[in-house]
Each structure stands twice: as structure tokens, then as C-alpha cells.
C-alpha positions in Angstrom: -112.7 60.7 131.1 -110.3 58.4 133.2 -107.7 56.8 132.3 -104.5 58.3 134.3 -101.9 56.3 131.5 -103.2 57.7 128.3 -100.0 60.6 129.0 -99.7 62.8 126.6 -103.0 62.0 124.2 -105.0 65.1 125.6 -106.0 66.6 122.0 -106.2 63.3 120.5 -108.8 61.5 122.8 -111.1 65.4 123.1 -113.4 63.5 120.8 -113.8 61.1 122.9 -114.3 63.1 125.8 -116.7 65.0 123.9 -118.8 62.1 123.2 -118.8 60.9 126.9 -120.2 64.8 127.8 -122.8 65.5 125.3 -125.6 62.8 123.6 -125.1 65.0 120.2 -121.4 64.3 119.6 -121.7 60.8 120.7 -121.2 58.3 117.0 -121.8 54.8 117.1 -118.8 53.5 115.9 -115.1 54.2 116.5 -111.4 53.4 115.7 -108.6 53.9 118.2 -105.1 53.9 116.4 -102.0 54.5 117.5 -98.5 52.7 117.6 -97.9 49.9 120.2 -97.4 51.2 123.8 -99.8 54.5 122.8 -102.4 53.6 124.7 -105.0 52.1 122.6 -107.0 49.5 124.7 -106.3 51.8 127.7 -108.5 55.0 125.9 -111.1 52.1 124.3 -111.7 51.1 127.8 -111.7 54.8 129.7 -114.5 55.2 127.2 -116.2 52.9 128.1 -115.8 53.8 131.8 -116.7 57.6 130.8 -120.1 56.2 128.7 -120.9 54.4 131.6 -120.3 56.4 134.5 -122.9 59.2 135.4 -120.0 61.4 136.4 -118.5 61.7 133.2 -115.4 59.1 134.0 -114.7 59.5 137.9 -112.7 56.6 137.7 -113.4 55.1 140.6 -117.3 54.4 141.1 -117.6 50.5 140.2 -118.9 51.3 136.7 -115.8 52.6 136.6 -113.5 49.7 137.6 -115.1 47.2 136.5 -115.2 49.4 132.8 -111.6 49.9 133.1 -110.6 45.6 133.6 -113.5 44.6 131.7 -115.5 43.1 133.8 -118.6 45.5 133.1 -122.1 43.7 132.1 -122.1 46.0 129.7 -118.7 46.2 128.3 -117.1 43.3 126.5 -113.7 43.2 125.2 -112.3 41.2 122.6 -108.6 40.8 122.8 -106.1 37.6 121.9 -102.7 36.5 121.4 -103.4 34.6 118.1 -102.8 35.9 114.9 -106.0 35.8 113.4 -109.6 36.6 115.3 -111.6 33.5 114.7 -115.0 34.4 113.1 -116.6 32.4 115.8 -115.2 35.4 118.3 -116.8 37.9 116.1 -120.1 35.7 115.3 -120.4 36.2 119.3 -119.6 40.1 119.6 -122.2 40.3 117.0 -124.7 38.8 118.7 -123.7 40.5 121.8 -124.3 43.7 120.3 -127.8 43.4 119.7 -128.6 42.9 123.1 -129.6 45.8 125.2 -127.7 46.6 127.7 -128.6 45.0 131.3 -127.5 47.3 133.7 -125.1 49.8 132.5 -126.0 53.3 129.6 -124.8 51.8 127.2 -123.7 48.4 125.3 -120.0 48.6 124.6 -118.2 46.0 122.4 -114.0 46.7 122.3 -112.0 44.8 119.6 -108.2 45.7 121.0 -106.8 44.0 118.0 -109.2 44.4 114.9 -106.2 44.6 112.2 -106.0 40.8 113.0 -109.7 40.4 111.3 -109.1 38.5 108.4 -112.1 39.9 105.3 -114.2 37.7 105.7 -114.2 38.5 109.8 -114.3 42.0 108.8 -117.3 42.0 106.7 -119.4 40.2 109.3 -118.9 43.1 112.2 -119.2 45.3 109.0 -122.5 44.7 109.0 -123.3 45.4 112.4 -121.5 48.8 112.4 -123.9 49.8 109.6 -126.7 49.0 111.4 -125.8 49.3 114.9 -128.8 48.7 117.4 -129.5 51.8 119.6 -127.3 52.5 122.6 -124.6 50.3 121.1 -121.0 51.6 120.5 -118.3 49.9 118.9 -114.5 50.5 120.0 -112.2 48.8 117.6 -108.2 49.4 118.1 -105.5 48.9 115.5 -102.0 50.1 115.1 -102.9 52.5 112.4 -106.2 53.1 110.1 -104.7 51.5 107.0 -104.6 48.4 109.0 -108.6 47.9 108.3 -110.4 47.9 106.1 -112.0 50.8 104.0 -115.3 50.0 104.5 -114.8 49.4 108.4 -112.8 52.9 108.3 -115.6 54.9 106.8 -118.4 54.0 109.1 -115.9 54.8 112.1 -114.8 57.9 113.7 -111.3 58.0 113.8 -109.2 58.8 116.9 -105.6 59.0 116.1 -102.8 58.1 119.1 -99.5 59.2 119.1 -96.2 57.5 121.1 -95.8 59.9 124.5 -92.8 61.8 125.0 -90.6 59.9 127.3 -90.1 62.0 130.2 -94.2 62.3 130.3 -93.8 58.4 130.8 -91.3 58.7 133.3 -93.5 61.3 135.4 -96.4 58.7 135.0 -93.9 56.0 136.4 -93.0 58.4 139.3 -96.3 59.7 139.7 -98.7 56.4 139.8 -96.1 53.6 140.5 -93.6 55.8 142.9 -90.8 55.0 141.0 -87.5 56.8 141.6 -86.9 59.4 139.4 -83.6 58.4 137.7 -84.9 55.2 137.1 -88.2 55.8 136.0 -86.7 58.6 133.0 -84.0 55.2 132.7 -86.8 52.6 131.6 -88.9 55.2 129.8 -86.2 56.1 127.5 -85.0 51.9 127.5 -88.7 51.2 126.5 -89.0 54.1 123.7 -92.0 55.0 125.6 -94.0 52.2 125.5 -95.6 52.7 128.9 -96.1 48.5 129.3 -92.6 48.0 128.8 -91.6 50.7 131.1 -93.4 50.0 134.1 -92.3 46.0 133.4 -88.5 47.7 133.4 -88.8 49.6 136.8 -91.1 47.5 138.9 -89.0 44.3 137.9 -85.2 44.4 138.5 -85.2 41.0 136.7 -87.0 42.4 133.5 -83.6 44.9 133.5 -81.1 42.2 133.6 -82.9 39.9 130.9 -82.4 43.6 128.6 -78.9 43.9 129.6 -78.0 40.3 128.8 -79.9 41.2 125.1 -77.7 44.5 124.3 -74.6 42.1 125.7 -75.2 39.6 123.0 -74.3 42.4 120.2 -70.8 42.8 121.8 -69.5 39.3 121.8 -70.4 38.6 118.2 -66.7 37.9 116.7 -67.7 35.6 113.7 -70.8 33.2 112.5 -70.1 31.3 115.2 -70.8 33.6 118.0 -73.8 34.8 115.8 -75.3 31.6 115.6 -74.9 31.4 119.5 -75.8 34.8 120.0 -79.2 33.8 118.3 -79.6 31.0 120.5 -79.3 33.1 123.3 -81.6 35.6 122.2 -84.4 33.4 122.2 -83.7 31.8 125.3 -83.8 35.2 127.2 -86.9 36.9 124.8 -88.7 33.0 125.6 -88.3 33.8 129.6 -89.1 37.5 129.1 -92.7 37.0 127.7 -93.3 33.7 129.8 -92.5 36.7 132.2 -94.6 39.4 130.9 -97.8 37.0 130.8 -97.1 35.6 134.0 -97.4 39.2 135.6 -100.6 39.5 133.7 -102.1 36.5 135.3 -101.5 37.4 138.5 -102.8 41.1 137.7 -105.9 39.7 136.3 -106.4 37.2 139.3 -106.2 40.1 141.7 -108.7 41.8 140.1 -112.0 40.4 141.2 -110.9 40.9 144.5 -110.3 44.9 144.2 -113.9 45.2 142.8 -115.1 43.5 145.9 -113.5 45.6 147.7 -114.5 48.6 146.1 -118.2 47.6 145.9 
């Protein structure tokens, strides 16, 4: 199964793996959990990749790619930056899922964020996962499996994600993004492993000083006065680090259409 950044989830994602390989371990429904910066939308998607590819997850034949960025016929992910999923989002995944799938093995439908379902959300995809049309596989992430609920939890196989060690993120960081060595073990530890926020530390000397100017603020605080300030300033710099962050993902997710023309 691809998916070069889940580092350190080998035992944790075998089921996965398993499923990809052989028809009969294969279960229709699953939930990925795992603390932020484990990897949870990255192993959703390398399954989907792995169910999808007739090589078991190469990684780089165009069911693949276009698996991995969702942009697969067959593969639709459901992610946002709201707090709640709307029903209407869900209403739509539903009907997606009865569908067959159009060019691809099998339909795959990816919730990255399904601990932002509120019940009444829930209980519509509940009714799909029950009875889930043939060749359709539901992915849903959440931070941990208390964060759904029971009924959603017990018609799901449950693949549990831990945080990587940090030096494994700093070989990844050397490894895939040739980041120097003392650096990459630098932002990897800085990060706590979170392997977004690590990469975003060493690829962006920028991202670096907007962390140093945050642990700064801790040292000047004399009184209420510099607290107050200090607080001003911490939102300033956290406002311009995730105008930042999304920025970078913008530009990633306008770049990608043109690697999958190029890989076609």
C-alpha cells in the first residue's frame, strides 16, 4: 500500500494492507483514528489508491495519483474547515455511494473529519454503512473512536494511528523533501511530530521565524500589560501563520492537475 508519509504506522495500517491484497479480508466500512499529524487522511487515501490500483498500491500508476489527491472518479473525499459537516454534504456522499463505480474497482467515499458530524448527520451515513451497496467502502477519519458515534463505531473496522517517533519524521523530511539533517530532526522535534507542521517548518524559513517570534512572546511578559499585548501579538502572528499554511495548500492543490497530465 503507498503512502511514503504514513512513518511509523506499519502494524497499525496491516489491516488495511490486508484488505487491499485479499477479497476475503476486505470489510465495507472503516474508521481511521489517530491524533492530529498521525496520518489519518494520508492512510484513508493510500487505501483508496491500494483498492484501486491492480498492483496492490504502486503509487505511481494514475489510479494511483489521482487516488492519493483525490481526484479519482471513483474516490471522493469529504473534508472542510467548518466546524460542523452540513447534512447537505452528507445527503450528497450518500447518494454518491450508491452509484457504481465508473471506472475504477471500487467506489470509495473518505470523510477526513467525521467527528464533526453532528447526530442527526451521523445517523443519515449510518444508514448507508448498514447497508452499503456492493463494491462500496467507506473511509471515515476522526481523532479517536470515542469521537463517533457507537452505532457508527460498531459497523466499522477500526484502524488505530499512533503519533510517529520524531527522528522517523526527521528521516522522512530528509528522505522525500532532502532536507538537511540537523534541521529536519530540528522541525520534527519543534512540530512534536506532526509531519504537516514539520515539513511547513523546514521547507519555509519564514514558517520558523513566525515560531520564534511565538516562544519570544513568553519572555517579555513582565505584568498584565505585556500579557494583554503579548495576546495581541499572538494572534497577529498565528492569523499570518494559517493565512500561510492555506495559502501553500492552494498553490499545492493548483499544481496538481498538472502533475496528473503529466503523468498520464
Amino acid at each position: 500500500m503507498c503512502g511514503t508519509s504514513l512513518v511509523g504506522q506499519q502494524d497499525a495500517i496491516a489491516p488495511l494492507k490486508a484488505a487491499a491484497e485479499r477479497p476475503e479480508a476486505m470489510t465495507h466500512a472503516w474508521l481511521v483514528t489517530g491524533p492530529p499529524g498521525s496520518g489519518r487522511s494520508v492512510a484513508a487515501r493510500a487505501f483508496a489508491a491500494a483498492l484501486q490500483c491492480l498492483d496492490q498500491g504502486c503509487g505511481t500508476c494514475r489510479a494511483c495519483t489521482t487516488a492519493l489527491s483525490g481526484t479519482h472518479a471513483d474516490v471522493t473525499v469529504l473534508a472542510t474547515e467548518k466546524v460542523v459537516i452540513g447534512i447537505d454534504e452528507v445527503r450528497d456522499l450518500v447518494a454518491t455511494a450508491q452509484t457504481s463505480p465508473s471506472e475504477g474497482r471500487w467506489r470509495v467515499l473518505i470523510v477526513e473529519d467525521a467527528d464533526r458530524m453532528a447526530e442527526r448527520t451521523t445517523n443519515l451515513l449510518l444508514k448507508s454503512i448498514e447497508e452499503p451497496p456492493a463494491r462500496t467502502v467507506w473511509v471515515l477519519c476522526a481523532p479517536s473512536a470515542n469521537d463517533v458515534l457507537v452505532t457508527i463505531r460498531s459497523r466499522s473496522r477500526h484502524v488505530g494511528l499512533r503519533v510517529p517517533d520524531p527522528e522517523d519524521v526527521a528521516r522522512l523530511l530528509v528522505d522525500r523533501d532532502g532536507i538537511e539533517p540537523g534541521l529536519a530532526r530540528e522541525c520534527a522535534y519543534a512540530a512534536q511530530s506532526h509531519i504537516g507542521v514539520a515539513r511547513r517548518l523546514a521547507r519555509d524559513p519564514d514558517a520558523r521565524a513566525r515560531r520564534e517570534q511565538i516562544l519570544a512572546l513568553a519572555t517579555e511578559i513582565r505584568g498584565v500589560g505585556d500579557a494583554v499585548l503579548a495576546a495581541a501579538d499572538l494572534v497577529a502572528v498565528a492569523e499570518e501563520d494559517a493565512k500561510a499554511a492555506t495559502e501553500e495548500r492552494d498553490v499545492a492543490e493548483r499544481n496538481e492537475p498538472v502533475a496528473h497530465a503529466r503523468s498520464r
